[in-house]
Backbone bond lengths (Angstrom), bond angles and torsions (degrees), N, CA, C in turn:
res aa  C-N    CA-C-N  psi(-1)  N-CA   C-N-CA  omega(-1)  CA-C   N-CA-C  phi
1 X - - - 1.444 - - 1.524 108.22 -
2 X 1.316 103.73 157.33 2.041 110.45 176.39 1.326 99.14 -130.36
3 X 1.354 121.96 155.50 1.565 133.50 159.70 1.200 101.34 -63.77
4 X 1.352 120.79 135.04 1.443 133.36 161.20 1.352 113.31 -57.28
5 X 1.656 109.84 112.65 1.445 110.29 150.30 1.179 146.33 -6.86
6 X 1.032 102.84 -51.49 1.807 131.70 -166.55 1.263 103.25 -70.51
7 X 1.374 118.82 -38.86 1.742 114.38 -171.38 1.000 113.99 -97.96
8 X 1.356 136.78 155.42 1.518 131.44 -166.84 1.840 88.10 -143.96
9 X 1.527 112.69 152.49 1.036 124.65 169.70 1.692 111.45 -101.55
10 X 1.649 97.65 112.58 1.841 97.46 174.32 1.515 97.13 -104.92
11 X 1.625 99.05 172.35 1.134 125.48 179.96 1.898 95.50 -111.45
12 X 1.745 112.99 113.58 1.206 122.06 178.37 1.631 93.52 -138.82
13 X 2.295 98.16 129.97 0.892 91.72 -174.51 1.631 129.83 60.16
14 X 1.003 151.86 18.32 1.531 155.37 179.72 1.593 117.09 73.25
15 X 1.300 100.18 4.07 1.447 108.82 158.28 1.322 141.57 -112.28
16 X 1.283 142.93 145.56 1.548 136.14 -120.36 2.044 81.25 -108.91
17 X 1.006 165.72 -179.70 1.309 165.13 146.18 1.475 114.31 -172.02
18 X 1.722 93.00 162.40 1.597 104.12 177.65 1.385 111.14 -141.45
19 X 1.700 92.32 130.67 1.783 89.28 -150.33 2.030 89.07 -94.87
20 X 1.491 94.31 176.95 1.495 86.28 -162.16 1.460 96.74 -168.09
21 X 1.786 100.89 90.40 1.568 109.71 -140.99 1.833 87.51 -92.29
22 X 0.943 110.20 148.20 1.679 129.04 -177.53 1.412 90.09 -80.98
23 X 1.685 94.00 160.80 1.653 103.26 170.79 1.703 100.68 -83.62
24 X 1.844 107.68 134.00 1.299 99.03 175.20 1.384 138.91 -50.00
25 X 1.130 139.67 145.86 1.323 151.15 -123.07 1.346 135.76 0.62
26 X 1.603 104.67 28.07 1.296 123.24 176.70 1.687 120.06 -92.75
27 X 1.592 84.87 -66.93 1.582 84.42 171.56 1.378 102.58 -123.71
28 X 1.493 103.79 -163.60 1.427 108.69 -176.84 1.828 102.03 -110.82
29 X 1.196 102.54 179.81 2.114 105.30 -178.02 1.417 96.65 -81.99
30 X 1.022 128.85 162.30 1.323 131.56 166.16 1.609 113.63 -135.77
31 X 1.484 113.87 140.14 1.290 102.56 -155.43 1.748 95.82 -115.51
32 X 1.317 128.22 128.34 1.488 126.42 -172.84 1.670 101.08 -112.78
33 X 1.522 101.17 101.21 1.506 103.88 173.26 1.662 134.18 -74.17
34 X 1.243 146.65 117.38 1.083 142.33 -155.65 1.033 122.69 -117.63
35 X 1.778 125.23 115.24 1.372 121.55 177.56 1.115 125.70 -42.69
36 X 1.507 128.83 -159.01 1.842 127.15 175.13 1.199 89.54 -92.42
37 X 1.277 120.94 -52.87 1.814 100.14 179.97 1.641 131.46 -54.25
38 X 1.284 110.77 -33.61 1.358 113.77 171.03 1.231 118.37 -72.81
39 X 1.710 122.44 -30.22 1.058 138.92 156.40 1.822 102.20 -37.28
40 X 1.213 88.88 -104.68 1.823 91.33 171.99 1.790 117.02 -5.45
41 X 1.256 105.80 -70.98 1.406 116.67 -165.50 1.547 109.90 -57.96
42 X 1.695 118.69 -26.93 1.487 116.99 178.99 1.801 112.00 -87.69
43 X 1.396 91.46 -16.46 1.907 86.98 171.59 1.634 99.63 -91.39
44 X 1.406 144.19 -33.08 1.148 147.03 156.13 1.522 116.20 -32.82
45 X 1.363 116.48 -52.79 1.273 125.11 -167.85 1.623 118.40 -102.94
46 X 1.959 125.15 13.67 0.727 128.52 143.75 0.903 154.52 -79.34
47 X 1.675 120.46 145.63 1.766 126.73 -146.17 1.479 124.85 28.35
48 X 1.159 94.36 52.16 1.578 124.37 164.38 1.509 124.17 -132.21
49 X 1.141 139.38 134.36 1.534 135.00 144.09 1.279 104.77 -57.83
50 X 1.576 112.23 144.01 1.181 128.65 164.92 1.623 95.97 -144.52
51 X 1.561 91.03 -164.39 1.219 107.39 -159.79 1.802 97.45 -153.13
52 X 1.697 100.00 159.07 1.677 89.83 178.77 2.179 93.82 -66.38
53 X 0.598 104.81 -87.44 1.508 93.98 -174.31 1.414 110.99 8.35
54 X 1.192 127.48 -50.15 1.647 126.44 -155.33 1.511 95.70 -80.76
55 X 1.350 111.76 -26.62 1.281 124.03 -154.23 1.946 79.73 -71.23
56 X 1.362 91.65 -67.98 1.730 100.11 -173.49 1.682 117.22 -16.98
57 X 1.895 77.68 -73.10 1.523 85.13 -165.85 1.848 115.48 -67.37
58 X 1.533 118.91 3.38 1.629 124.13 173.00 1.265 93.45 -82.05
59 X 1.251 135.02 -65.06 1.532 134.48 -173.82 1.905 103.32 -60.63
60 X 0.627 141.89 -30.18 1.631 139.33 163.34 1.726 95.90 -51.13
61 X 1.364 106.61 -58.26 1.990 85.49 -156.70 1.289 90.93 -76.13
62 X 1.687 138.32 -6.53 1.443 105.63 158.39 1.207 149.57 -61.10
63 X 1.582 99.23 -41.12 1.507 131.09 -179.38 1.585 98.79 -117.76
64 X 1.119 123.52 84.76 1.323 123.58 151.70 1.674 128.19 -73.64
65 X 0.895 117.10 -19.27 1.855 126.86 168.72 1.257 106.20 -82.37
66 X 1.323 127.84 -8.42 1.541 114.81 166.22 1.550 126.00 -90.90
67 X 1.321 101.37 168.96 1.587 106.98 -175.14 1.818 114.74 -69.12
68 X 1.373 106.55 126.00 1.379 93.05 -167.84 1.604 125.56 -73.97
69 X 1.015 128.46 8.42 1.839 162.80 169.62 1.629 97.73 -86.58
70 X 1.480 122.65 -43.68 1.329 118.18 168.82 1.421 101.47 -60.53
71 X 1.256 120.93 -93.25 1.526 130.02 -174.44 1.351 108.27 -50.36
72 X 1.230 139.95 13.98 1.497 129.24 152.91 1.576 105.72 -95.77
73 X 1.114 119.05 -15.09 1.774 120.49 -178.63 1.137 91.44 -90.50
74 X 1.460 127.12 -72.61 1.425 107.51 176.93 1.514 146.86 -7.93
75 X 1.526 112.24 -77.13 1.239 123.88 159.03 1.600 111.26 -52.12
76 X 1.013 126.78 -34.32 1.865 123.32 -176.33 1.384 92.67 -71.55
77 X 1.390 130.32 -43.22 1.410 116.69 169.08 1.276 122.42 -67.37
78 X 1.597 132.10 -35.99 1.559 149.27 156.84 1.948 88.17 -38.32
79 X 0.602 135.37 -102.68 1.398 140.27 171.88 1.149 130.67 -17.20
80 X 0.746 126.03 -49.62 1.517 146.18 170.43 1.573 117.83 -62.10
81 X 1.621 113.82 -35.26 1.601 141.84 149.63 1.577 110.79 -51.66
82 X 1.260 105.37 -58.11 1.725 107.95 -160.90 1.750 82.99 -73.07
83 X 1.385 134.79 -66.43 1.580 118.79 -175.63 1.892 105.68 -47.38
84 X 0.847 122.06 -61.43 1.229 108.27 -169.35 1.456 103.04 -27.47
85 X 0.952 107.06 -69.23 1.858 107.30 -146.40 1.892 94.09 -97.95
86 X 1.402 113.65 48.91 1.217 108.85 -171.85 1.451 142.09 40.22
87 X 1.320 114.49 1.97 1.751 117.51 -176.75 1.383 106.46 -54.68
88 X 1.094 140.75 -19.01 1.536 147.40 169.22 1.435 114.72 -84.65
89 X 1.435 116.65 141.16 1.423 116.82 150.85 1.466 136.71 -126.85
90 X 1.045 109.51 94.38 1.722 137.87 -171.57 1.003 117.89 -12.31
């Protein structure tokens, strides 16, 4: 999978986000706010394929004192976010 092009991560207000404008009068924008780590992980994981694995082992050299069953749920949820709302392309 790759991050979609199309979305760009701004900094609004002191928070890192990706806006995710609805078709007019269809839906509404939706705004996906992003910690520093997720932050990190979407400049890490641009214009590249990855994979949940890559995802794993990027969140490992952050948090190395954590449980590695922690940081494998993590990223499956990190992932699992970016498909939801399309930020990935398959």
């Amino acid at each position: 999978m790759r991050l979609n092009p199309k979305f760009k991560v701004r900094e609004m207000a002191g928070e890192h986000v990706v806006l995710m404008q609805g078709k007019q009068g269809v839906e509404m924008t939706k705004v996906i706010a992003f910690n520093d780590v997720a932050n990190e992980l979407w400049k890490d994981l641009s214009d590249k394929d990855f994979t949940l694995e890559d995802v794993i082992s990027t969140l490992e050299s952050y948090f190395e004192e954590y449980d590695e069953e922690v940081v494998a749920k993590d990223a499956k949820k990190f992932v699992d976010t970016l498909i939801e709302h399309k930020l990935v392309i398959e």
